[in-house]
DOTISE-610865 format. One record per atom (N, C-alpha, C): residue number from 0; residue in one letter; atom name; x, y, z. Coordinates in steps of 0.1 Angstrom, whole numbers, plus 5000, padded with zeros to 4 digits. Layout:
! residues N
(NUM "a" "CA" (X Y Z))
...
This chain:
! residues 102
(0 "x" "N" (2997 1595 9498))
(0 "x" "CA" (3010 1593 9504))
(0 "x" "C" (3020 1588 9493))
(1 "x" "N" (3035 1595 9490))
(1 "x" "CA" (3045 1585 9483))
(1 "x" "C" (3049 1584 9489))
(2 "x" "N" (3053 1571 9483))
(2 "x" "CA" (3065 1555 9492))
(2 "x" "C" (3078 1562 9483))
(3 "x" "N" (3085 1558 9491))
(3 "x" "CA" (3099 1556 9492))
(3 "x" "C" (3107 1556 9477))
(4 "x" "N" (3096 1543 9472))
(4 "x" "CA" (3101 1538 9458))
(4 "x" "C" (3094 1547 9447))
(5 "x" "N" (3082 1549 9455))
(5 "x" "CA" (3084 1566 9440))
(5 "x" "C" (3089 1577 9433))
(6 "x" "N" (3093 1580 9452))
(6 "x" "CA" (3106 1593 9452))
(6 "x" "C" (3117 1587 9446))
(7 "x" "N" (3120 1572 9446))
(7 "x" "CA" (3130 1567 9439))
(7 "x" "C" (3132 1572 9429))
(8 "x" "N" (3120 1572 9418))
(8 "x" "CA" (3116 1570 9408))
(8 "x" "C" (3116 1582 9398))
(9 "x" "N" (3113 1592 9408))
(9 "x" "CA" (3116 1607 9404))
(9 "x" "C" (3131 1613 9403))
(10 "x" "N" (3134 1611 9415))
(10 "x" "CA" (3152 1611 9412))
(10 "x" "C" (3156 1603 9402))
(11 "x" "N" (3155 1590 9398))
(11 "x" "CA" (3159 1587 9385))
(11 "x" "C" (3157 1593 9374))
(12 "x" "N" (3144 1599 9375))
(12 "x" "CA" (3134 1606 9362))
(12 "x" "C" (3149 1620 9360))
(13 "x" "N" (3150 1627 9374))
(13 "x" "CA" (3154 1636 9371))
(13 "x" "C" (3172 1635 9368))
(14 "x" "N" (3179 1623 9375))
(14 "x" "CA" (3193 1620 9368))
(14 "x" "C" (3192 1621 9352))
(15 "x" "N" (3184 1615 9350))
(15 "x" "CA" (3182 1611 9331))
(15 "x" "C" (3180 1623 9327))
(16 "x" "N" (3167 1633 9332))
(16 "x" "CA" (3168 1646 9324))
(16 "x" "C" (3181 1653 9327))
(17 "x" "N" (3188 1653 9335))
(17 "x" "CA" (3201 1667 9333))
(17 "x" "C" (3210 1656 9332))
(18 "x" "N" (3213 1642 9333))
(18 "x" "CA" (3226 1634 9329))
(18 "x" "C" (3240 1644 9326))
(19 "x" "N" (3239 1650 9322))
(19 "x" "CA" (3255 1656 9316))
(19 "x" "C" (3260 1662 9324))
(20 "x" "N" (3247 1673 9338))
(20 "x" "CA" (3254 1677 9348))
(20 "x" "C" (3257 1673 9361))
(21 "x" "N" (3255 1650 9361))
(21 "x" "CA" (3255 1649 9371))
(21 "x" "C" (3269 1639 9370))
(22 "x" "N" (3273 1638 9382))
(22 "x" "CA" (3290 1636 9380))
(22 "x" "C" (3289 1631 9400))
(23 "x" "N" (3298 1620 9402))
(23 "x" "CA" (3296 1615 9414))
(23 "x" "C" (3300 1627 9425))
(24 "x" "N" (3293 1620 9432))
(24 "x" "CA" (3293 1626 9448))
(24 "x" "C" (3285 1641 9445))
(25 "x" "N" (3280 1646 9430))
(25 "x" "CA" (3278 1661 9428))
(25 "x" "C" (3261 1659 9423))
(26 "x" "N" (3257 1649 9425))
(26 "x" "CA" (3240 1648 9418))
(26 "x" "C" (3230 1649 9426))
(27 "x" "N" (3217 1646 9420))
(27 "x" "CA" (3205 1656 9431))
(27 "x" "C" (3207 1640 9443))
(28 "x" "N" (3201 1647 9452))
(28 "x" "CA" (3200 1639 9463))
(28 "x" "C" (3184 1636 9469))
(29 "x" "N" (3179 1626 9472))
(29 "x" "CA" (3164 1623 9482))
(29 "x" "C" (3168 1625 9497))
(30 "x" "N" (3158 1637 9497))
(30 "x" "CA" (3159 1634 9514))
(30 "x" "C" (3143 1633 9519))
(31 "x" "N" (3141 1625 9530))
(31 "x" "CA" (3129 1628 9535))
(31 "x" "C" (3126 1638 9546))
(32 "x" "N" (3113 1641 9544))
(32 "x" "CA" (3115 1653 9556))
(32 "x" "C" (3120 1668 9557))
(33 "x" "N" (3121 1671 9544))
(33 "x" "CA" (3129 1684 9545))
(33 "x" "C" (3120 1693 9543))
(34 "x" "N" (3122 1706 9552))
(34 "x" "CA" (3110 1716 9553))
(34 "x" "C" (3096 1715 9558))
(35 "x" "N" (3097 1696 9563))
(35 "x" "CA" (3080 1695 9567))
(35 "x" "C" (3073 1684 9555))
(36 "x" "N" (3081 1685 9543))
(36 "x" "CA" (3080 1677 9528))
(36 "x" "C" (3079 1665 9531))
(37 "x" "N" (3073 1654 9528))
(37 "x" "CA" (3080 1641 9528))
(37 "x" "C" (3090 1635 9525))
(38 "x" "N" (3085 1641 9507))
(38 "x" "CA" (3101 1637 9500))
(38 "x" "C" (3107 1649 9493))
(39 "x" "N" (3118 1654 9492))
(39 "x" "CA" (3122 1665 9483))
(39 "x" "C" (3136 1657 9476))
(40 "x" "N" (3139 1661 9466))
(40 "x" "CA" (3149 1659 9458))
(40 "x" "C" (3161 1676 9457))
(41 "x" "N" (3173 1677 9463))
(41 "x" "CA" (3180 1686 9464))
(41 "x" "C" (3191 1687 9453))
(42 "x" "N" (3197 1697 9448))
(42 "x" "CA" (3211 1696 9444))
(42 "x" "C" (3213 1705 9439))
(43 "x" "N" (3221 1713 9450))
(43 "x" "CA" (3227 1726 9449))
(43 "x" "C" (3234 1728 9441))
(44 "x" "N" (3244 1719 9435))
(44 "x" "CA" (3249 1720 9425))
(44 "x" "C" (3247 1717 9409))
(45 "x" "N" (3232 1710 9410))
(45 "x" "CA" (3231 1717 9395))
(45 "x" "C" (3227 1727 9388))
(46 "x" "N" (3220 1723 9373))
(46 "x" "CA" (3221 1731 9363))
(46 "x" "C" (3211 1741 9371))
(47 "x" "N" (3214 1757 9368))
(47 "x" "CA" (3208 1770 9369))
(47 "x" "C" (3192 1767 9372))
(48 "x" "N" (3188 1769 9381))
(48 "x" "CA" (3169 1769 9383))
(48 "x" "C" (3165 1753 9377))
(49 "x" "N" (3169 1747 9379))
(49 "x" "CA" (3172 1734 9374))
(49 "x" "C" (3152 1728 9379))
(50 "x" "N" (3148 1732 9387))
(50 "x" "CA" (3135 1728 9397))
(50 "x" "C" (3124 1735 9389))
(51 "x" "N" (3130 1744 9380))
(51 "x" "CA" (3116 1752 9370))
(51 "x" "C" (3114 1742 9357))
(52 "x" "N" (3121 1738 9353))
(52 "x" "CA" (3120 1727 9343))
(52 "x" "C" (3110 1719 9342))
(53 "x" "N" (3108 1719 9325))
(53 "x" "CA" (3092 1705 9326))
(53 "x" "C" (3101 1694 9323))
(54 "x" "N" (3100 1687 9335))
(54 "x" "CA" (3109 1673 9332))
(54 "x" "C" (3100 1664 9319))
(55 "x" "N" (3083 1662 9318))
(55 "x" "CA" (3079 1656 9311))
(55 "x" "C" (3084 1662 9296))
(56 "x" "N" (3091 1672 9294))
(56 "x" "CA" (3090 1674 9279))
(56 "x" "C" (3104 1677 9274))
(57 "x" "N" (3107 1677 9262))
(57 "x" "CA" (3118 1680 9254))
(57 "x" "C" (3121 1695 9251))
(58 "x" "N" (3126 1700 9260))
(58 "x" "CA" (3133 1713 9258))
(58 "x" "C" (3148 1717 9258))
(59 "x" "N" (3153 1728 9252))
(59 "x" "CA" (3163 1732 9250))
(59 "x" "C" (3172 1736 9262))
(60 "x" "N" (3185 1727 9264))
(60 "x" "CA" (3193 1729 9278))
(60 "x" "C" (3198 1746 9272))
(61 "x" "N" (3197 1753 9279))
(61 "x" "CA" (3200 1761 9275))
(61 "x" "C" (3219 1769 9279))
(62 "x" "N" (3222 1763 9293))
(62 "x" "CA" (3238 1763 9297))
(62 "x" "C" (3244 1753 9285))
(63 "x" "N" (3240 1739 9284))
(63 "x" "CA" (3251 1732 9269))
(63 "x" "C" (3248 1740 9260))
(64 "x" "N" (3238 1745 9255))
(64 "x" "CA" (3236 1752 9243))
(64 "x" "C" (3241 1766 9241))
(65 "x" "N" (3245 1773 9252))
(65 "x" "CA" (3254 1784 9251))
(65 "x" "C" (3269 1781 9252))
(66 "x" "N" (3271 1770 9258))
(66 "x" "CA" (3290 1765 9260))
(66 "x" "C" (3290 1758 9243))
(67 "x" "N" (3279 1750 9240))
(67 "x" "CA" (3286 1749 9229))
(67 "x" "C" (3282 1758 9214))
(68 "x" "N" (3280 1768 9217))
(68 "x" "CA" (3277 1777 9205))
(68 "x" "C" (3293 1784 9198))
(69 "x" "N" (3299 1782 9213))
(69 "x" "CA" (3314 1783 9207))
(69 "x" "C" (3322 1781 9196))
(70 "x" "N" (3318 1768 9199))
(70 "x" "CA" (3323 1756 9187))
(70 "x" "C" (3315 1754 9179))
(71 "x" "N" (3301 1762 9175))
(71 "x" "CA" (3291 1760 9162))
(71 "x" "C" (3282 1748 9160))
(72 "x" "N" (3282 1747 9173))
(72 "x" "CA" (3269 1738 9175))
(72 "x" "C" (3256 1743 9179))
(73 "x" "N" (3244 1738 9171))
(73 "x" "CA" (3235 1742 9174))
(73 "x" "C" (3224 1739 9186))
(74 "x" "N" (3213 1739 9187))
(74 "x" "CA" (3208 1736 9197))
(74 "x" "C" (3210 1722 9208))
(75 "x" "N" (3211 1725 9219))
(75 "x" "CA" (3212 1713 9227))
(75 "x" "C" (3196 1708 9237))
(76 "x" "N" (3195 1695 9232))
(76 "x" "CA" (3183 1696 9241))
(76 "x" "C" (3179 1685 9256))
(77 "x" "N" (3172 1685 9265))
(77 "x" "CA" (3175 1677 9272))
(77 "x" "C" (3162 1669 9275))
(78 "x" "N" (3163 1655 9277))
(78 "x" "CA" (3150 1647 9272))
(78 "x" "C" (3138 1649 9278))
(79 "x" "N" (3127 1641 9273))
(79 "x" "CA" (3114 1643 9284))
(79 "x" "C" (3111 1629 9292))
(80 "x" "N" (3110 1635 9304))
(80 "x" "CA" (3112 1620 9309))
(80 "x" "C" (3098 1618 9318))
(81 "x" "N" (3095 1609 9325))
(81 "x" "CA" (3083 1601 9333))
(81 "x" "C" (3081 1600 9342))
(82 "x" "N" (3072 1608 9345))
(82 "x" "CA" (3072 1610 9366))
(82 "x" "C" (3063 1596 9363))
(83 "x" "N" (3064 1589 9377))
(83 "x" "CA" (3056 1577 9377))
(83 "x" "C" (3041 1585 9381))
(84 "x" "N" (3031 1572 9378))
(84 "x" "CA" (3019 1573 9378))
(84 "x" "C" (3014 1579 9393))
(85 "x" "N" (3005 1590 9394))
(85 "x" "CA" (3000 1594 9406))
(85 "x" "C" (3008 1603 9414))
(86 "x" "N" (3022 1610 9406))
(86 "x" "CA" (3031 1621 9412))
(86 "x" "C" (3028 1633 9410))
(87 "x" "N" (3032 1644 9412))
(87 "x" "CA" (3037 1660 9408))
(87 "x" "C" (3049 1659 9418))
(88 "x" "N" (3056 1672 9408))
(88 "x" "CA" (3064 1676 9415))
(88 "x" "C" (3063 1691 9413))
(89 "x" "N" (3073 1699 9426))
(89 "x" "CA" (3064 1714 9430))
(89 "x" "C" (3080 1717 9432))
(90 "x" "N" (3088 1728 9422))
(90 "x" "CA" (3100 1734 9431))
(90 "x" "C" (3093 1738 9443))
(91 "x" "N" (3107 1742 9450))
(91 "x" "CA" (3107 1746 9463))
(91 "x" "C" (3112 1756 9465))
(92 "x" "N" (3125 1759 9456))
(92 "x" "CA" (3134 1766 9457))
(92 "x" "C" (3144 1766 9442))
(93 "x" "N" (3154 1769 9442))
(93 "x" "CA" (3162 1771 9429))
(93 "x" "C" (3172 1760 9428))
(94 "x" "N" (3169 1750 9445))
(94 "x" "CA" (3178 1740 9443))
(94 "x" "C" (3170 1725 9448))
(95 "x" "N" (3154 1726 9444))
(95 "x" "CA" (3147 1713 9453))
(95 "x" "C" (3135 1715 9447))
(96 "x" "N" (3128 1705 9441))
(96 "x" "CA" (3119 1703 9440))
(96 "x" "C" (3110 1690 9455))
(97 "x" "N" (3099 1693 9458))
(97 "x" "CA" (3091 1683 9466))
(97 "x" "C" (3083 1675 9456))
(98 "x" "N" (3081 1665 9461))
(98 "x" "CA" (3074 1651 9455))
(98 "x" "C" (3066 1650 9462))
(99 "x" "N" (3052 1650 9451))
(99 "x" "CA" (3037 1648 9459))
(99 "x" "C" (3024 1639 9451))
(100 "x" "N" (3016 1635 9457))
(100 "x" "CA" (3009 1625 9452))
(100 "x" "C" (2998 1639 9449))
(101 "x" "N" (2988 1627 9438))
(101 "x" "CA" (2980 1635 9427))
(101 "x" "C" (2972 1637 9434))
């Protein structure tokens, strides 16, 4: 079973990995219960397939890295960050990943 404060934990995980695309009242959200889920993390409005991403690892954002190719900058990358001990997480969809114990 996750508590409450794990799903916490993962929403934080995942503000930090896309940070640049989250902006008030517009970032992912915890809800419990959605679809049958316990916990799922939503947000329609971010970055493209945003739920296929390996949040543990350091890969290349690939929307900043095409906006700024404009302006001759090179690769953009976005961090790898820490699901707490005893998680996965499983998209759901193109805008939610569910939070599940190991």
């Amino acid at each position: 079973m996750i508590t409450k404060t794990q799903a916490e934990l993962v929403l934080a995980a995942v503000t930090r990995k896309f940070s640049p695309y989250v902006e008030p009242g517009f970032g992912p959200t915890l809800l419990s219960d959605f679809d049958g889920r316990p916990w799922t993390i939503v947000w329609e409005e971010g970055p493209y397939e945003w739920p296929f991403a390996q949040l543990d690892a350091k890969t290349v954002d690939e929307e900043l890295t095409a906006e700024a190719a404009e302006y001759g900058a090179g690769l953009i990358f976005s961090p790898a960050v820490t699901l707490p001990p005893g998680v996965w997480v499983e998209p759901v969809n193109h805008y939610s990943i569910a939070v599940y114990p190991k």
